[in-house]
DSSP file (Angstrom, degrees, kcal/mol; ACC not computed):
  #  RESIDUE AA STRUCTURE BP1 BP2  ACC     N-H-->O    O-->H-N    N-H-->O    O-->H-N    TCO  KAPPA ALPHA  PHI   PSI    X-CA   Y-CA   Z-CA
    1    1 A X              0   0    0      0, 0.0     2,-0.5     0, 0.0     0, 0.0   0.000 360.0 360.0 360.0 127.2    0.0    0.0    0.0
    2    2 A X        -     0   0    0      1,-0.1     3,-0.1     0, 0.0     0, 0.0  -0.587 360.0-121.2  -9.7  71.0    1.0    3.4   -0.8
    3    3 A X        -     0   0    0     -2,-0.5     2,-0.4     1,-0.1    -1,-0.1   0.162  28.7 -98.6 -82.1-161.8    1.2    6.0    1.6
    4    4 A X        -     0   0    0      1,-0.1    -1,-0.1     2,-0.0     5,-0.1  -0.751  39.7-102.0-113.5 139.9   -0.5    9.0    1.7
    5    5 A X     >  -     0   0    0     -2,-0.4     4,-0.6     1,-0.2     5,-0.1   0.037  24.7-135.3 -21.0 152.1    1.1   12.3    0.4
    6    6 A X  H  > S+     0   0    0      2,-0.2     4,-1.6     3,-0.2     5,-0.3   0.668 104.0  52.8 -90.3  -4.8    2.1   14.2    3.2
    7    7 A X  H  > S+     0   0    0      1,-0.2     4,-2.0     2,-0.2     5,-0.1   0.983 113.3  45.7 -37.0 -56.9    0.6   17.4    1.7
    8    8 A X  H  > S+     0   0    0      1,-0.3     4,-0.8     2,-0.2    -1,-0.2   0.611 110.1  52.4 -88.0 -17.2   -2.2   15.5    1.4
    9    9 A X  H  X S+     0   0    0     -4,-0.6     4,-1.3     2,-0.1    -1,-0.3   0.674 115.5  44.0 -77.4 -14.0   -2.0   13.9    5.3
   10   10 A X  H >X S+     0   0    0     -4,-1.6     4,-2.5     2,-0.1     3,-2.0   0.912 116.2  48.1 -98.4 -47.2   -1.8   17.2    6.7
   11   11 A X  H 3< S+     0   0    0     -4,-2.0    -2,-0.1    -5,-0.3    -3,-0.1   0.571 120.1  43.0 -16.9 -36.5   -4.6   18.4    4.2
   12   12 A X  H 3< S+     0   0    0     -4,-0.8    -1,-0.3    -6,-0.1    -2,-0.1   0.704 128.2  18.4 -97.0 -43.3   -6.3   15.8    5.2
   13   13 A X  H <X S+     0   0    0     -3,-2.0     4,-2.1    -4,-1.3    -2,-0.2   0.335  85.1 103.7-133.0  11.6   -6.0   15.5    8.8
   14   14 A X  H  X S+     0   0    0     -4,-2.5     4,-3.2     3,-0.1    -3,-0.1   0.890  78.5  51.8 -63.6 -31.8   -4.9   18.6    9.9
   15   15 A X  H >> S+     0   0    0      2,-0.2     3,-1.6    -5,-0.2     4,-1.1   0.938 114.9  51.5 -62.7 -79.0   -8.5   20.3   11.7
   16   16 A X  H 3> S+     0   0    0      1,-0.4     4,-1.3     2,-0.2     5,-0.2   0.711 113.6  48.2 -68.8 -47.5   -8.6   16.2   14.0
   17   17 A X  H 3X S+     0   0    0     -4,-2.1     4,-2.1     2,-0.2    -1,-0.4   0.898 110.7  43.0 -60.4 -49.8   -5.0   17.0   14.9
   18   18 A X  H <X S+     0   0    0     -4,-3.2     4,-1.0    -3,-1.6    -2,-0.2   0.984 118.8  49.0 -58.2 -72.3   -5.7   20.5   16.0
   19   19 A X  H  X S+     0   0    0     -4,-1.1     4,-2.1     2,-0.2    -1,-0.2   0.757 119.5  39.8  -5.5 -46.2   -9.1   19.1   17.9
   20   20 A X  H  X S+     0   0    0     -4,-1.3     4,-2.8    -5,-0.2     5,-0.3   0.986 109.4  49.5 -99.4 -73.9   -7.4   16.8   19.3
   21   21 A X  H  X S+     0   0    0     -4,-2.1     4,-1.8     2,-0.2    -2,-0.2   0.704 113.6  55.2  -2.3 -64.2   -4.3   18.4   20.1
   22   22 A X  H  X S+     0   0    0     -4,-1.0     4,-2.5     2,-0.2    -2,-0.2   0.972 108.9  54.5 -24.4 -83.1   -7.0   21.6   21.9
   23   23 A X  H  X S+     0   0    0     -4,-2.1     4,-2.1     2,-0.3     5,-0.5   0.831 107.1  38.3 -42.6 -53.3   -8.4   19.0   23.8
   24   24 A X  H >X S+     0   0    0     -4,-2.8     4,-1.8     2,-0.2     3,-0.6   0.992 112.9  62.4 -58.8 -51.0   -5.4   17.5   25.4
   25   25 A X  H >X S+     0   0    0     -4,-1.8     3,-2.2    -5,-0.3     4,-0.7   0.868 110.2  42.0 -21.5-100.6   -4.2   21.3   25.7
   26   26 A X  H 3< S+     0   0    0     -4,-2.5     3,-0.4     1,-0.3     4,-0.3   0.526 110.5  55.3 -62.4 -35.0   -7.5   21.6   27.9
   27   27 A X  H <X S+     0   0    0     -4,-2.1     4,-0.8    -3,-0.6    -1,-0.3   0.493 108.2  51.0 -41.6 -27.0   -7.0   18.1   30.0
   28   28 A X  H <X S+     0   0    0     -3,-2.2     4,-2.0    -4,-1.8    -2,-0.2   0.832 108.6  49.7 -97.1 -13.7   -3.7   19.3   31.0
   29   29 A X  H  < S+     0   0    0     -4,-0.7    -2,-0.2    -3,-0.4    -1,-0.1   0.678 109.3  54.6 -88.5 -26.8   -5.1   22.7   32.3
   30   30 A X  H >> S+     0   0    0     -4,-0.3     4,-2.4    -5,-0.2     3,-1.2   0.862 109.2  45.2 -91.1 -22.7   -7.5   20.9   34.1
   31   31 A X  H 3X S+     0   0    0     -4,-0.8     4,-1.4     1,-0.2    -2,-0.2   0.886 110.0  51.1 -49.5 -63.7   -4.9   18.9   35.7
   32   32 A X  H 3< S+     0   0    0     -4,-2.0     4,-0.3    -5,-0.2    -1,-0.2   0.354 114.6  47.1 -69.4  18.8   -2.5   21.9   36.7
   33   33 A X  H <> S+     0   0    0     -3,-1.2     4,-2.4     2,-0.1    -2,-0.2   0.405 113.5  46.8-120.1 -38.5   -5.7   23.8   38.3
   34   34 A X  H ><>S+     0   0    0     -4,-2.4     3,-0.6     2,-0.2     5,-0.5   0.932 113.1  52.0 -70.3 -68.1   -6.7   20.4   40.2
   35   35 A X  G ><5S+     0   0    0     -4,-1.4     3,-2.3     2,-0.3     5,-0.2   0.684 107.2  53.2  16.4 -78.2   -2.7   20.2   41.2
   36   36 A X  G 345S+     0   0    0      1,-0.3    -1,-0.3    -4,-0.3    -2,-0.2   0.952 107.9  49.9 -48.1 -65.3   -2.9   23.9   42.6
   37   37 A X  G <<5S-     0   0    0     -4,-2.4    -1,-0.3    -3,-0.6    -2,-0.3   0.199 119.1-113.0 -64.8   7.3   -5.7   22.9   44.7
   38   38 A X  T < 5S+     0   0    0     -3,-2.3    -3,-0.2    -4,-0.5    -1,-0.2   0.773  82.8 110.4  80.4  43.6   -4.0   20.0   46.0
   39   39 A X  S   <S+     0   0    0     -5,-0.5     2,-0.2     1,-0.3    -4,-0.2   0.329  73.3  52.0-135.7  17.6   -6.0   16.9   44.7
   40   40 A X  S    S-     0   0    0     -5,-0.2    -1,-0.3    -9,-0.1    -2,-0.2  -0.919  82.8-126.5-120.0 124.6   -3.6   15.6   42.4
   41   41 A X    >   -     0   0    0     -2,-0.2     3,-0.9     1,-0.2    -6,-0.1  -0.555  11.6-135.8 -90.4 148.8    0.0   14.8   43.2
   42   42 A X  T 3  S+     0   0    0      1,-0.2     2,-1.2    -2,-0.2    -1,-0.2   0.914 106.3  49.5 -71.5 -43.9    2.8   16.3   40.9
   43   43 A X  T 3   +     0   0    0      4,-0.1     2,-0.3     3,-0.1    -1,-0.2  -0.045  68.2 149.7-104.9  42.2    4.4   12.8   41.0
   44   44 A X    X>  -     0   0    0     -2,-1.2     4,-2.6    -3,-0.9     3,-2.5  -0.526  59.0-127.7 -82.4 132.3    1.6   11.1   40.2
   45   45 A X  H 3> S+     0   0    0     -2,-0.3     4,-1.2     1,-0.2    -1,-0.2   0.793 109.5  58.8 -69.6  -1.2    3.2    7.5   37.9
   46   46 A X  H 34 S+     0   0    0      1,-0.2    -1,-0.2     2,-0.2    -3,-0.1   0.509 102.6  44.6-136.8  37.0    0.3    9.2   35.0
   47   47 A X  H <> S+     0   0    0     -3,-2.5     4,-1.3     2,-0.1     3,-0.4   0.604 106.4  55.6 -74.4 -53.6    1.5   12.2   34.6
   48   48 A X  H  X S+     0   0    0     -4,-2.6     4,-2.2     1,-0.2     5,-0.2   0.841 109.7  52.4 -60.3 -25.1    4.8   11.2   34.2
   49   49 A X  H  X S+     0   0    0     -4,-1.2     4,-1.3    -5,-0.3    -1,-0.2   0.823 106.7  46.1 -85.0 -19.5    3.3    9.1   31.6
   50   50 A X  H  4 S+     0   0    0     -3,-0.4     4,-0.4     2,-0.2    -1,-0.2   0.515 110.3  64.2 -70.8 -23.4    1.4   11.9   29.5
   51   51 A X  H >X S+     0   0    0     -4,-1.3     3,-3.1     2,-0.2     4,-2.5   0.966 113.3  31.6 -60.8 -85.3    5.1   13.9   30.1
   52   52 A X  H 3X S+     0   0    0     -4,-2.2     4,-3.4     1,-0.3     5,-0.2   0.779 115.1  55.3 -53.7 -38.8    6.8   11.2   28.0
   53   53 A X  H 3X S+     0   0    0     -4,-1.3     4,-1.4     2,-0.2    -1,-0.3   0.839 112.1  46.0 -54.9 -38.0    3.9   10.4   25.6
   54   54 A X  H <> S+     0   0    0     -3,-3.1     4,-1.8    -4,-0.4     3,-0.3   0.932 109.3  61.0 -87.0 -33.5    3.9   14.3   24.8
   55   55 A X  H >< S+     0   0    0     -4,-2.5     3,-3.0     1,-0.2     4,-0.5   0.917 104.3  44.8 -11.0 -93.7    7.8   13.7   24.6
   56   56 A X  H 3< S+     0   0    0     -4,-3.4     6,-0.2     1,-0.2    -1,-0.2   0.689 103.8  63.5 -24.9 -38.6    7.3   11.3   21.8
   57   57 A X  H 3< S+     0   0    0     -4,-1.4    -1,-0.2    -3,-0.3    -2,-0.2   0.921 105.4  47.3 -48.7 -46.6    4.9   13.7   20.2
   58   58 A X  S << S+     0   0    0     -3,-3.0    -2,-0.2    -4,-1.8    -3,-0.1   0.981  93.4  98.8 -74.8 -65.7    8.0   16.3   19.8
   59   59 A X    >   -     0   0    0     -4,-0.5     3,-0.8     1,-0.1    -3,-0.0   0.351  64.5-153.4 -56.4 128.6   10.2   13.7   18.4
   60   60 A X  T 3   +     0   0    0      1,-0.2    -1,-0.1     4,-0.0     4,-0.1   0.602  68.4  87.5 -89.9   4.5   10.6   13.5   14.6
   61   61 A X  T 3  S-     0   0    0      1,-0.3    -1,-0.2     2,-0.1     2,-0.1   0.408  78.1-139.0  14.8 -74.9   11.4    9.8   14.1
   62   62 A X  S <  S+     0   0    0     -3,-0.8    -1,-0.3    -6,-0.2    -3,-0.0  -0.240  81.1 106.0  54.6-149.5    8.5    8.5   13.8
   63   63 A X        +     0   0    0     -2,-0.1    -2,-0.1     1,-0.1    -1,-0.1   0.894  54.4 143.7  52.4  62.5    7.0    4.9   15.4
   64   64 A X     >  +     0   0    0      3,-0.1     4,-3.6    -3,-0.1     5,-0.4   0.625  68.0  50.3-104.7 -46.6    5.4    8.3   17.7
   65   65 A X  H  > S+     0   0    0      1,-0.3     4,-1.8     2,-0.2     3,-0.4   0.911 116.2  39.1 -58.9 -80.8    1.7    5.6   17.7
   66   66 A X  H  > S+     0   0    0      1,-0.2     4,-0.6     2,-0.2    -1,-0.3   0.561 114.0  54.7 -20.3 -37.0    3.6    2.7   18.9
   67   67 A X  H >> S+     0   0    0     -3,-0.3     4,-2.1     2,-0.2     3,-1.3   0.972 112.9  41.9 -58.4 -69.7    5.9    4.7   21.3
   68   68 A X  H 3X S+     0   0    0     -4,-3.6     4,-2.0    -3,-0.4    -1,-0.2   0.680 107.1  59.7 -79.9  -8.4    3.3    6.1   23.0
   69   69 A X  H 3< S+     0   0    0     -4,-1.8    -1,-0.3    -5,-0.4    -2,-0.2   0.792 107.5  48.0 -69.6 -28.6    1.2    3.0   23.1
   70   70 A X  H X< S+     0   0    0     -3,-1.3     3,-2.2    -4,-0.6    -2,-0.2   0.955 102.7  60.9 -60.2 -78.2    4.0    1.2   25.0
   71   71 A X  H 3< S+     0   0    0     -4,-2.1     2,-0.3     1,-0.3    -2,-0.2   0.754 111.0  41.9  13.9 -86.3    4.3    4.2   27.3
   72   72 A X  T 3< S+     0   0    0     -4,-2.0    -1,-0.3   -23,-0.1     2,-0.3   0.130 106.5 101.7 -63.4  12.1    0.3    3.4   28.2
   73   73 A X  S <  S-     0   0    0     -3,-2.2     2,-0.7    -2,-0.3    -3,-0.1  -0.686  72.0-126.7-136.1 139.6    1.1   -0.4   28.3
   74   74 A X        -     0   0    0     -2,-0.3     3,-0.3     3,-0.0    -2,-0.1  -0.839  34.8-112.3-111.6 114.4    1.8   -3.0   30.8
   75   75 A X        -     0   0    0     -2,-0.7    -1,-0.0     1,-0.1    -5,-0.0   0.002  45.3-100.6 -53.3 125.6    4.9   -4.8   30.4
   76   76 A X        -     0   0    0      1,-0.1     2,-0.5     2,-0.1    -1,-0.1   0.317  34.3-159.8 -51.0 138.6    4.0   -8.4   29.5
   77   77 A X    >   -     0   0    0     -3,-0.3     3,-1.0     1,-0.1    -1,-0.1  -0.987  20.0-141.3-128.0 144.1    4.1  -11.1   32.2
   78   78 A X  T 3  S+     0   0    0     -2,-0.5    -1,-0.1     1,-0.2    -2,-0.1   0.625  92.4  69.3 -93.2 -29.8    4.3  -14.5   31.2
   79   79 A X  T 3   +     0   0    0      2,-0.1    -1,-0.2    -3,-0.0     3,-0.0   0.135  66.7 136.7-112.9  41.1    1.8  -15.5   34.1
   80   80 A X    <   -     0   0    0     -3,-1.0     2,-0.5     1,-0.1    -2,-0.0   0.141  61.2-112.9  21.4 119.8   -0.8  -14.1   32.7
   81   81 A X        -     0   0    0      1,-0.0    -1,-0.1     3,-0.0     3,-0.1  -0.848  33.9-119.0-113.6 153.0   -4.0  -16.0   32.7
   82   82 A X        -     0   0    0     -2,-0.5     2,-0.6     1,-0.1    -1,-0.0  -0.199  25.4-115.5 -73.6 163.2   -5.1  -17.1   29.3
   83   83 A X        -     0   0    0      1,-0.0     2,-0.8     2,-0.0    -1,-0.1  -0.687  26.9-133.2-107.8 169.2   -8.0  -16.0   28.2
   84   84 A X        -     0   0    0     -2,-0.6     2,-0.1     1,-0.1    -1,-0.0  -0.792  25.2-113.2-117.3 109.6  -10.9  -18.7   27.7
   85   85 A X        -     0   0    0     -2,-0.8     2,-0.5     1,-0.1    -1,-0.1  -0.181  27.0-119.4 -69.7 114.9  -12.9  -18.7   24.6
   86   86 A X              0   0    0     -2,-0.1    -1,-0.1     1,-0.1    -2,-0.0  -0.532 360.0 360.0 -74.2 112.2  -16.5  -18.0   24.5
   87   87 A X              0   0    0     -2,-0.5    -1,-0.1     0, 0.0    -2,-0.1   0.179 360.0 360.0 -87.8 360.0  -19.0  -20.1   23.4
């Protein structure tokens, strides 16, 4: 498959990005306001993970979806229970 221009991905997808982009912008505001008021801890482990996830954002790479999906991810454990198929 082809990929898509990027003229035509930012053409395409710039207005979701922005949205989306606004939104987090406004999640993070509500977060440094709760913070002030002392009902969220600055060292809280998922902050630190929204830190690094916006990291990844800056970084020109790529792999940014993966990255940050691993961020949000819980490192695999082998004892695990499988899961049992529904009938």
């Amino acid at each position: 498959m082809k990929p898509l221009p990027a003229n035509k991905a930012l053409e395409q997808f710039f207005l979701e990005a922005r949205c989306k982009l606004l939104d987090v912008a406004a999640i993070l505001d509500r977060i440094n306001r709760g913070q002030e008021a002392g009902e969220v801890k600055a060292d809280d482990p998922r902050i630190d993970k929204i830190r690094k996830a916006l990291e990844v954002l800056h970084d020109q790479s790529g792999g940014r979806a993966e990255r940050i999906q691993q961020i949000f991810s819980l490192e695999y454990d082998s004892t695990w229970e499988k899961p049992k198929p529904r009938y």
